[in-house]
C-alpha positions in Angstrom: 2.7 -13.8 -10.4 4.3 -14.1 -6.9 3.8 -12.3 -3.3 5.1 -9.2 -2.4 5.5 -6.6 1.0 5.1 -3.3 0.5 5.6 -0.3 2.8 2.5 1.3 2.9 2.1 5.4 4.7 -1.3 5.8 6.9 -2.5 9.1 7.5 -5.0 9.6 10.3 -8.4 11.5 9.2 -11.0 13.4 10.9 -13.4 10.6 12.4 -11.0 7.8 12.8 -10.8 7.3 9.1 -7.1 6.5 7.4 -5.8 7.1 3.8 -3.3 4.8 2.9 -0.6 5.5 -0.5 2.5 3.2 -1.6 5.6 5.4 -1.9 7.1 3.1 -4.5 4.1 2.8 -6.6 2.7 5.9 -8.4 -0.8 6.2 -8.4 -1.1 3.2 -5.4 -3.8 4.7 -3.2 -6.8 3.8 -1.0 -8.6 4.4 2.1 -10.7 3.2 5.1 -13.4 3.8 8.1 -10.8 3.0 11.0 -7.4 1.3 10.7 -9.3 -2.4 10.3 -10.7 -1.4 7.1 -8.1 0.9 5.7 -5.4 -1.9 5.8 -8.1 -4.3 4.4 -8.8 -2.1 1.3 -4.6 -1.6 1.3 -4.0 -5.2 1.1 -6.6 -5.6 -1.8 -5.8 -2.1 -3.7 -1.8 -3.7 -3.8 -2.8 -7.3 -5.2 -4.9 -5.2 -7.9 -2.3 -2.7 -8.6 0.4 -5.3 -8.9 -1.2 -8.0 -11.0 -2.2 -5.4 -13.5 1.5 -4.4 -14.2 2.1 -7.9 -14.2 -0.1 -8.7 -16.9 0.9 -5.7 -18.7 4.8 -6.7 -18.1 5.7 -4.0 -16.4 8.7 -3.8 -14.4 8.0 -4.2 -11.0 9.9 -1.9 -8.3 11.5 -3.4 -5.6 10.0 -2.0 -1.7 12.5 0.8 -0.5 12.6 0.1 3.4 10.0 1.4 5.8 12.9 3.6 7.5 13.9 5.6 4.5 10.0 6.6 3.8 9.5 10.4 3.9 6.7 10.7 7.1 4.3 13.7 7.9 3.2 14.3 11.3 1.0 11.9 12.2 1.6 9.3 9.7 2.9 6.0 9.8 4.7 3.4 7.7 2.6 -0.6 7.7 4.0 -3.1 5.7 1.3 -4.6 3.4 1.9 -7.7 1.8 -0.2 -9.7 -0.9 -0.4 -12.7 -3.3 -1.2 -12.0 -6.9 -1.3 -15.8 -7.2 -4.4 -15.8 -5.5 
């Protein structure tokens, strides 16, 4: 168990709303009602997603670095950190 930084990529929505995914997790995902909320819901969804393939003994992947993530128009890269101690 330990604390980690992740980049996470925020995609605007229609309505202020944001979808957040974790390029170096597969299946890392979440969302949110403004930019508040959506990196609430990120820092929770990576603390979830990482203590479970903790438990499981998973490797973890190490973060790539915010400038080589792959960007769409309009999106943009948040590092997320989180404490799976807690």
């Amino acid at each position: 168990m330990a604390k980690y930084v992740y980049p996470a990529v925020f995609s605007p929505e229609e309505e202020g709303q944001y979808s957040v995914f974790f390029p170096d997790l597969d299946g890392c995902y979440t969302c949110g009602d403004s930019l508040q909320d959506a990196i609430i819901m990120a820092e929770d969804v990576l603390a979830f997603y990482l203590y479970d393939e903790e438990a499981a003994g998973n490797r973890i992947p190490e973060p790539s670095k915010a400038s080589d993530v792959q960007l769409e128009e309009g999106e943009f890269v948040n590092h997320i950190a989180c404490d799976t101690i807690e």
